[in-house]
C-alpha positions in Angstrom: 0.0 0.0 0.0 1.3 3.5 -0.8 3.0 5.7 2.0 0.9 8.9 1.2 -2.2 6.8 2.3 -1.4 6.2 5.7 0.3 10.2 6.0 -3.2 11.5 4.1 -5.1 9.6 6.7 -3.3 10.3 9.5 -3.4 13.9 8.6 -7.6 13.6 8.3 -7.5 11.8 11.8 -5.5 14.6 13.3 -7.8 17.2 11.7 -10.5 15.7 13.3 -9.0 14.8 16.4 -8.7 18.9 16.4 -11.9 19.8 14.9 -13.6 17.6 18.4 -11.0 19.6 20.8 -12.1 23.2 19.4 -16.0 22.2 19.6 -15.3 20.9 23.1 -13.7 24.2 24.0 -16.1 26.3 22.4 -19.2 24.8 25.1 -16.8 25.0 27.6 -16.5 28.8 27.2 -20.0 29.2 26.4 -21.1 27.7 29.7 -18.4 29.9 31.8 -19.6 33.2 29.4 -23.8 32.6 30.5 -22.6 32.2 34.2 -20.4 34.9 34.4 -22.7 37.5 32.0 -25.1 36.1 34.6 -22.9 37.2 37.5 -22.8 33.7 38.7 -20.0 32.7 40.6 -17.8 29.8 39.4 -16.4 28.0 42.1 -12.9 26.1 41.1 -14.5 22.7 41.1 -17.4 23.3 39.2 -15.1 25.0 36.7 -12.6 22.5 36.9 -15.8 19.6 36.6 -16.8 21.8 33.5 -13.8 22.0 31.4 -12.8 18.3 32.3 -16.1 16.8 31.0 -15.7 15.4 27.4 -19.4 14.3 26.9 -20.9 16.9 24.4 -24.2 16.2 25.8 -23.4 16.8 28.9 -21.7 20.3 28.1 -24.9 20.8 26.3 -27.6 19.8 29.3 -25.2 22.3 31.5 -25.1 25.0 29.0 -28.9 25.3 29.1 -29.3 25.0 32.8 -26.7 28.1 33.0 -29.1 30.3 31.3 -31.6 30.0 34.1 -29.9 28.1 37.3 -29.6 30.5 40.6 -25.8 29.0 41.2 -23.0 27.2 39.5 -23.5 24.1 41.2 -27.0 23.7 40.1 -25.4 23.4 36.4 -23.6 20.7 37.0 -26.0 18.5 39.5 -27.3 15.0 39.5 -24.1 14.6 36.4 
């Protein structure tokens, strides 16, 4: 098999593996924008519980209950 197969799909793996990493930043940021806009406060482990959570639908459950929960923690509950 040819060389430039393996480099042109390692390079497509890569993008995507990148492509993932920017989306999961993106609703990381989004989440911490709503709350602070809000003028929640973040404590550090709900911050640090936010930005470590890979599970899109997760960051996506928690980005809608930032735009009406009464604390930080609440956003994160029962998860």
């Amino acid at each position: 098999m040819d060389a430039s197969f393996f480099t042109v799909h390692a390079l497509q793996e890569n993008l995507e593996s990148v492509r993932n990493q920017g989306r999961h930043e993106v609703r990381v940021e989004s989440i911490m924008i709503v709350l602070e806009h809000r003028g929640i406060e973040v404590p550090f482990f709900v911050s640090q519980r936010i930005s470590h959570c890979l599970d899109p639908d997760i960051l996506r459950t928690w980005l809608i209950r930032a735009l009406t929960a009464t604390s930080a923690v609440e956003v994160i509950r029962n998860e």
